[in-house]
N, C-alpha and C positions, 0 to 999 in steps of 0.2 A: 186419809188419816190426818188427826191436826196435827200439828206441829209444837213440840213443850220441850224445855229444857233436860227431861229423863230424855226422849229419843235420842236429842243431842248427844248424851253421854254415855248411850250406848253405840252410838255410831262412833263415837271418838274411841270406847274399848276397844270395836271389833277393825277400826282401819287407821287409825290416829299414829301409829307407829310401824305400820306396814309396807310394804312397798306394790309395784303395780303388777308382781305374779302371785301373791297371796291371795287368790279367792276361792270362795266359799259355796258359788255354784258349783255342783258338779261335773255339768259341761264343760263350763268354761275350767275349772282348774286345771283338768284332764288335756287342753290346749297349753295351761300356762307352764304347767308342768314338764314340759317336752320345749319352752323357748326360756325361761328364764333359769337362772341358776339361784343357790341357796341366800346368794346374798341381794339376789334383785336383780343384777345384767341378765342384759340379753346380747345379744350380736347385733353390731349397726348396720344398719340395713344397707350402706357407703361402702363399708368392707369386702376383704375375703373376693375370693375370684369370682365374677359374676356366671349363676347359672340359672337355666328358666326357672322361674318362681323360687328363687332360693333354694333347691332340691338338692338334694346330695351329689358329686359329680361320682362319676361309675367311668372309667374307662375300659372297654370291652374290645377285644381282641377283634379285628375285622374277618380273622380267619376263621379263628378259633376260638370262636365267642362263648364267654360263658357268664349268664345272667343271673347266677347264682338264686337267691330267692325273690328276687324281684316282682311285684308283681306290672307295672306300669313303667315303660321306659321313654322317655320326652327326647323326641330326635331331633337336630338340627338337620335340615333338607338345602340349603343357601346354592341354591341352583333358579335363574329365572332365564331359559335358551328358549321355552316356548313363549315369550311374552308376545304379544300381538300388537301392544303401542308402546308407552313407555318401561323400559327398564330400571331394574335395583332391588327388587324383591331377594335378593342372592343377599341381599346385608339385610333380611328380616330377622335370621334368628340370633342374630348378635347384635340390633337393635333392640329387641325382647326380653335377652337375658339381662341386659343391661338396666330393663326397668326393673325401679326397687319398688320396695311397700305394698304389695300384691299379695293378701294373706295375711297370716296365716290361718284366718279364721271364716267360714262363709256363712252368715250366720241366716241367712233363707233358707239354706240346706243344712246347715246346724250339722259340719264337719270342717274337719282340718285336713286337709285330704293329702298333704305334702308329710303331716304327720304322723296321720293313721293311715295311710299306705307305705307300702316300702316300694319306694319310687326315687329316681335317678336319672337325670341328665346324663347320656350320654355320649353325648358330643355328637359331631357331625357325623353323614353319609363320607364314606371316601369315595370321590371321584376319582376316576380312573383318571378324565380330561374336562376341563372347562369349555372346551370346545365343543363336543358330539352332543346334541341332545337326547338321540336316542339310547346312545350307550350310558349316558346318566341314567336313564330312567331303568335300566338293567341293574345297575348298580342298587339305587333306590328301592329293586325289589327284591335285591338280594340280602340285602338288611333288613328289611322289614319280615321278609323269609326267616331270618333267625329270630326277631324277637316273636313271632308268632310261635314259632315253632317251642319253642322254649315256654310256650305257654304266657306270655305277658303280654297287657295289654300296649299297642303303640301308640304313643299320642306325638304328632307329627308338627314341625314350625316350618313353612317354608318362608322364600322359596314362593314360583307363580304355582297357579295349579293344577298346572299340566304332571305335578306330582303328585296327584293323588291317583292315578290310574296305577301307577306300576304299586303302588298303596295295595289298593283294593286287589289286585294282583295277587299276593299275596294273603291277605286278610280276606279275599273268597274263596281259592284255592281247594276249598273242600267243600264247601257250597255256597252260593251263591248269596252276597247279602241284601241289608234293605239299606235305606241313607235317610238320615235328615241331611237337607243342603240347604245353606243361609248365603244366600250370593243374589250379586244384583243380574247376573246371568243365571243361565240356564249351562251351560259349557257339553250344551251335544253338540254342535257342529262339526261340517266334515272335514276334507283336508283344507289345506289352504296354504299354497305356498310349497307345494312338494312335500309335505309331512301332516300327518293327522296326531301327531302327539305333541300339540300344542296346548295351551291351557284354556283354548275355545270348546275343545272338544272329550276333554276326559273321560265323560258320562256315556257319550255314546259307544267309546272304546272299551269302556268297564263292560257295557250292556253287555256288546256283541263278541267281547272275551268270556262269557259267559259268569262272571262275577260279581255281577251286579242285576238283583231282581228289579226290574224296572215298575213292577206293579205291587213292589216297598219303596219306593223312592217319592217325598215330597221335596219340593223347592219352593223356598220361600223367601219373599222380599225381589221377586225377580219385578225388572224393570232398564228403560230406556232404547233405543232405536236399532238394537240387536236381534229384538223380539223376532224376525223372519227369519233367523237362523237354526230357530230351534224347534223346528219341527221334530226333530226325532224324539224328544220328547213326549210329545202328544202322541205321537204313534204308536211308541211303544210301551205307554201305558203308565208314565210317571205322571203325577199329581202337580200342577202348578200351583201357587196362590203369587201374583200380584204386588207389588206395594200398592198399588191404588186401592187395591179389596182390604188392606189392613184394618185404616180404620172404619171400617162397616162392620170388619167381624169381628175386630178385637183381641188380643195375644191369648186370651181362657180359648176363643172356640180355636184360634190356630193351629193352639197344641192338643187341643181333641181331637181336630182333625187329623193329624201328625201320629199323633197315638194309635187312630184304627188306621189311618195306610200302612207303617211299620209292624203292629201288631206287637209281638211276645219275641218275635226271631232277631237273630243275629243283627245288627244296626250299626252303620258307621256313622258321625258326624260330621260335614267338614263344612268351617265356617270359613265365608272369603270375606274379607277386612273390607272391602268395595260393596256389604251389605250393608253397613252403615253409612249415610246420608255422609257427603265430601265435607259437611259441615263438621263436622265428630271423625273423622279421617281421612283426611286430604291427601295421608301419605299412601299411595294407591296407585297400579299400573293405569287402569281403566275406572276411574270414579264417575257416578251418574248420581245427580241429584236427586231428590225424594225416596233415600233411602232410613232407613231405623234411626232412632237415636237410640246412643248407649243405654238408657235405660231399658227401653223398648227391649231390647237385644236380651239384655242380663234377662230380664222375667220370660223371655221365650226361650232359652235353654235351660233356664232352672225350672220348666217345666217338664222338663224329659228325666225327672228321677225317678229311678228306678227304671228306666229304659234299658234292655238286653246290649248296652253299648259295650262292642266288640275296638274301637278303635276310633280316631280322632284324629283332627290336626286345623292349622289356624295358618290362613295362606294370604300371598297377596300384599304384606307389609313392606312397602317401598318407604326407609324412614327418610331419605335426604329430598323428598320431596315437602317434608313437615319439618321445618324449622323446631314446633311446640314440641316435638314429642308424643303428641295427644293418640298418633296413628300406633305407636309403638306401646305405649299405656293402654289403649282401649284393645288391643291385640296381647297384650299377656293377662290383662284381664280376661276376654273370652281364654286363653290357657285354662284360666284358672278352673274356671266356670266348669267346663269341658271333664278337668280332672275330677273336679270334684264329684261329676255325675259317676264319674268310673269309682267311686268309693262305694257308690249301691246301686253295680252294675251286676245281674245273676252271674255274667260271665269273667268277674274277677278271682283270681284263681285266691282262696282263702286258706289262710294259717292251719294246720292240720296236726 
């Protein structure tokens, strides 16, 4: 359109005296409506007790838990006993919460998902001991046991990844589900060291506890000198792709592909921070070069909307290895990501 002095003075009617939550899209108001108040504030994003993605804090009874209508509950996991090389993962989810300006708007997926779901931080796992790691991961599925049970989705912060097995633990418990996994591993290996619940091996533990359908399981982004450990894998019938196969095939066929192995069924996701390239997140147990860039990353989870996603969690964030922050940022952005799929997820439990 040209540009004339009338448009000018129509644009000065409709925002010349507005402030920055008056709009006129209906999408977007519908977002501004729920952050700004009548006179133009909003909450600074510096303020107020820090919780993942700005969420509302929920404190829940460890006993006698009650998640009232909830439907998505964001766990803090700060436990790293299986780690395999460097330690610190145990300070990811209070490096996380601590990042601001994440939201509240996702506008590829055109929701506000902190908004339009009733969703709550709340708080950590209570460890019994810092010490045991098996007995933590008891612990770990004994909370994720109540948020399931109660009907709510879990979206999970560790913490290494030897926590998502007592996860899945629960979140299969009545059958068996499928995975997308975004890691630079594969983590089926066997024991190592007198203990198999380490964070090498979660996937094989899931399989062969029966809670995990291994012929719904793709892995992607895998890569570096671990590759002979994960035979079980291939054997029992999960789906590899590669970083080296990325760009041959491109993030459209990844998530086609990703699409027919998972199918319509039950679907976890769990993103390891060590899928992105050490370039983009250095703060990491176990980082290998030629992994995703963040961009990369964001378009191949916002590819799974509308995926049957039963549960979630964002693992692997060591921040005092990353001076920037950048490992701690780019890890509550995939949060976000993550959440926001669970907003049109079939298996979110809806207002009635």
């Amino acid at each position: 359109m040209s540009w004339n002095e009338t448009k000018l003075s129509e644009l000065r009617a409709r925002y010349g005296d507005s402030h920055g939550g008056e709009l006129h899209h209906p999408e977007f108001r519908k977002v501004a409506e729920k952050i700004f108040n009548k006179s133009g504030t909003r909450l600074a994003p510096y303020s107020g007790i820090p919780t993942f993605l700005s969420a509302p804090l929920m404190q829940v009874d460890n006993e006698n838990p009650d998640f009232g209508d909830l439907q998505v509950a964001i766990l803090g996991v700060p436990m790293d006993l299986g780690v395999t090389n460097r330690p610190g993962s145990r300070f990811g989810p209070r490096a996380l919460r601590a990042i601001e300006r994440i939201g509240p708007y996702n506008h590829v997926l055109g929701c506000a998902p902190v908004q339009e779901l009733r969703v709550a931080d709340i708080g950590d796992v209570a460890f019994q001991s810092r010490y045991r790691l098996e007995l933590s991961h008891e612990d770990i599925e004994k909370r994720v046991a109540q948020i399931v049970t109660a009907g709510v989705l879990p979206l999970s912060v560790g913490g290494d990844h030897s926590i998502t097995h007592p996860i899945l633990r629960a979140v299969g418990r009545e059958r068996p589900v499928g995975m997308i996994h975004i890691d630079a591993h594969c983590d089926t290996g066997g024991a190592y060291d007198l203990t198999k619940f380490h964070h090498g091996g979660p996937f094989r533990n899931a399989v062969l506890d029966g809670v995990l359908d291994p012929t719904r399981v793709i892995q992607i982004g895998i890569r570096g000198s671990a590759e002979y450990l994960w035979e079980f894998s291939y054997a029992s019938g999960m789906t590899v792709i590669h970083a080296e196969e990325i760009s041959a095939m491109g993030i459209p066929a990844i998530i086609e592909k990703a699409k027919a192995v998972i199918g319509d069924g039950p679907t976890y996701l769990s993103f390891d921070i060590d899928s992105l390239d050490p370039s983009f997140a250095p703060g990491t147990g176990t980082p290998e070069i030629g992994g995703f860039t963040t961009r990369e990353a964001l378009e191949l989870i916002r590819g799974f909307k509308g995926v049957n996603l039963v549960g979630g969690d964002v693992v692997e964030v060591a921040p005092q290895y990353d001076a920037t922050t950048n490992t701690a940022h780019a890890g509550a952005q995939m949060l976000f990501e993550i959440l926001s799929l669970m907003a049109f997820s079939p298996a979110i439990r809806r207002a009635v």
